[in-house]
C-alpha positions as CSV (number, residue, x, y, z in Angstrom):
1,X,0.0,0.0,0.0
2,X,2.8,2.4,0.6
3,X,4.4,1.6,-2.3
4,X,0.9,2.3,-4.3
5,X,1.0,5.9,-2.3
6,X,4.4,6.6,-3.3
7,X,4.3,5.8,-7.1
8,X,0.7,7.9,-7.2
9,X,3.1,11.3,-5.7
10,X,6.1,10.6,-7.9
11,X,3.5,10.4,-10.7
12,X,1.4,13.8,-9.4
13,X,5.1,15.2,-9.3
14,X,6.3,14.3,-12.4
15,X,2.6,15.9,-14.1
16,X,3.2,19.2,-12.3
17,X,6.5,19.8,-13.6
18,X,5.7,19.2,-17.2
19,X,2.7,21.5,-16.6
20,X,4.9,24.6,-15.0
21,X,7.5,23.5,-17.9
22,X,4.7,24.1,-20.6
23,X,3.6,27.4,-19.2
24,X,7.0,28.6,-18.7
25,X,7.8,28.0,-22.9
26,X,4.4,29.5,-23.5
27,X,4.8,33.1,-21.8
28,X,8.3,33.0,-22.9
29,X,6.6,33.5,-26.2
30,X,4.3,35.5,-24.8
31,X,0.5,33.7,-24.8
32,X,1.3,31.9,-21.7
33,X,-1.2,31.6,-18.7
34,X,0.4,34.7,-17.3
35,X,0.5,37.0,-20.3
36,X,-1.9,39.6,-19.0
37,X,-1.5,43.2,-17.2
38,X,0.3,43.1,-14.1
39,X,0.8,39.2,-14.6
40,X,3.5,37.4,-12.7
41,X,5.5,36.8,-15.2
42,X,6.5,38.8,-19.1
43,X,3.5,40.4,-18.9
44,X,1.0,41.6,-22.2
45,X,2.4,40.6,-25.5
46,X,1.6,44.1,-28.0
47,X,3.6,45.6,-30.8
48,X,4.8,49.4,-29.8
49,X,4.7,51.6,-32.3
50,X,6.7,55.0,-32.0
51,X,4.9,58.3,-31.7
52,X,5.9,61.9,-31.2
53,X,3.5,63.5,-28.5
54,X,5.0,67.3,-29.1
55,X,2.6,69.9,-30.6
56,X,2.3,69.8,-34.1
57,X,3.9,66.0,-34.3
58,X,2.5,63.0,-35.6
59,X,0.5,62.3,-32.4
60,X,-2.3,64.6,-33.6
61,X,-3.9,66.2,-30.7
62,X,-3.0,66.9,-27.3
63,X,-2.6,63.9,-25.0
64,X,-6.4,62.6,-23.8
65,X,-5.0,62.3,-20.3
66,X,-4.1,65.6,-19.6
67,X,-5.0,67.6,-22.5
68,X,-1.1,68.3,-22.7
69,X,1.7,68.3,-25.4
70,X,4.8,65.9,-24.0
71,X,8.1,66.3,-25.4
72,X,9.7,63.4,-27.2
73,X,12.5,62.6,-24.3
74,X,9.3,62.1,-21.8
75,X,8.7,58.4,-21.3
76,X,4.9,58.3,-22.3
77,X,3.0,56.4,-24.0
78,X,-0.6,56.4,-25.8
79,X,-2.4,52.8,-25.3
80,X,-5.0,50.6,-27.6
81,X,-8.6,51.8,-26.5
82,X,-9.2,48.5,-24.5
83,X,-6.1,48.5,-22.7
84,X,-5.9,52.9,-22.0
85,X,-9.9,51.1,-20.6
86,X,-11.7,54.8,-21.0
87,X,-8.6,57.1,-19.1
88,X,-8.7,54.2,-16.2
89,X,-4.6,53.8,-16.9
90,X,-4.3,57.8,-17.1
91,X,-1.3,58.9,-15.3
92,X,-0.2,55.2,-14.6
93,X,3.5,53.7,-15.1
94,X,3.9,50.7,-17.3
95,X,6.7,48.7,-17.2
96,X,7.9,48.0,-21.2
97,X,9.9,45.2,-21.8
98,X,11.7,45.0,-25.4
99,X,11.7,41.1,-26.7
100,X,14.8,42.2,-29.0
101,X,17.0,43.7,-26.6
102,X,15.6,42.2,-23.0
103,X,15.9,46.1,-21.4
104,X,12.8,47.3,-19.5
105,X,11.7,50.8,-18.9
106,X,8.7,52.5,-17.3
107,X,6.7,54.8,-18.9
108,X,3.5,57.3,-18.1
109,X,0.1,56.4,-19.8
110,X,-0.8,60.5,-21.3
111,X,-3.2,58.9,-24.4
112,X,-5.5,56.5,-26.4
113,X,-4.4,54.9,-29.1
114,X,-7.9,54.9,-30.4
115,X,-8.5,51.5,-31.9
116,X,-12.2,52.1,-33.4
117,X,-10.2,55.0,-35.5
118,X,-7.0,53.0,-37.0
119,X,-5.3,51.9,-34.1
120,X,-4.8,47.8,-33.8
121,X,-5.6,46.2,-30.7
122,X,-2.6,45.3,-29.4
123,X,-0.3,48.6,-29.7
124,X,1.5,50.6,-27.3
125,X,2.6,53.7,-28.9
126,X,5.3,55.1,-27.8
127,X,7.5,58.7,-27.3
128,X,11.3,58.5,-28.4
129,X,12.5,58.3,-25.3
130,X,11.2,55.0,-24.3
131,X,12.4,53.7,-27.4
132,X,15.8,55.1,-26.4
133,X,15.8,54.0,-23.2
134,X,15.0,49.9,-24.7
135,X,18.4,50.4,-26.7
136,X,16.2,50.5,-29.9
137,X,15.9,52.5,-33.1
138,X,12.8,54.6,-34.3
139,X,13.4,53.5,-37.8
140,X,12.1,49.6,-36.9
141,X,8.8,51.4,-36.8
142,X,6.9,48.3,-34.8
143,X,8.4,46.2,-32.6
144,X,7.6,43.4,-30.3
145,X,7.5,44.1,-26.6
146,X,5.7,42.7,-23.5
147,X,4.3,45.5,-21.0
148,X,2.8,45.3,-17.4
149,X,1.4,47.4,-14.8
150,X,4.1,49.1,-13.0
């Protein structure tokens, strides 16, 4: 009988660690069980996108937020309409992670990237400086990142 026990633990064991295993390789691609805002591990798979948030830019408008201009070496960012979630992530920090170059940086939510007007669903647009601050160039356009509450 207490061999019967043992065998059935080894074998409860030996099921648990394949499943962490398979999560593990899945958020390290990003769609694991984890990949959601604020999760415990990478965090939201998007694409960022880079964006100029000074008057008269690209960005259009003043930020939704605040109603402000931001220069382009302020660490801000404009998110997809279901993730900015109507202004609730207004002011917030997110914490960027770049899948190319493995830096993170933390950066203020100021906008919408409004997704029933162009935007995709899954973009975090982006000033200069965060780009910067990842060790990346503006000139990639899109790029692959992972971001989290901060």
């Amino acid at each position: 009988m207490a061999k019967a026990k043992t065998a059935i633990v080894i074998v409860i064991l030996a099921l648990l660690q394949v499943s962490w295993a398979t999560a593990r390789k899945l958020d390290n691609r990003g769609g694991g069980i984890w990949a959601t805002a604020g999760g415990r591990s990478g965090g939201t798979f998007a694409v960022m996108t880079v964006n100029r948030f000074q008057k008269g830019e690209d960005g259009g408008g003043a930020a939704a937020c605040d109603g402000k201009f931001h220069s382009d070496v302020d660490l801000v960012v404009a998110l997809s309409s279901g993730w900015y979630a109507g202004g609730k992530r207004c002011h917030k920090k997110i914490r960027i992670t770049s899948k190319d170059t493995e830096r993170t940086v933390e950066a203020q939510v100021v906008d919408e990237c409004d997704s029933h007007h162009g935007c995709k669903n899954n973009i975090v647009d982006s000033s200069p400086a965060v780009w910067k601050k990842l060790g990346l160039h503006t000139y990639f356009a899109e790029v692959h990142i992972t971001w989290s509450d901060a």
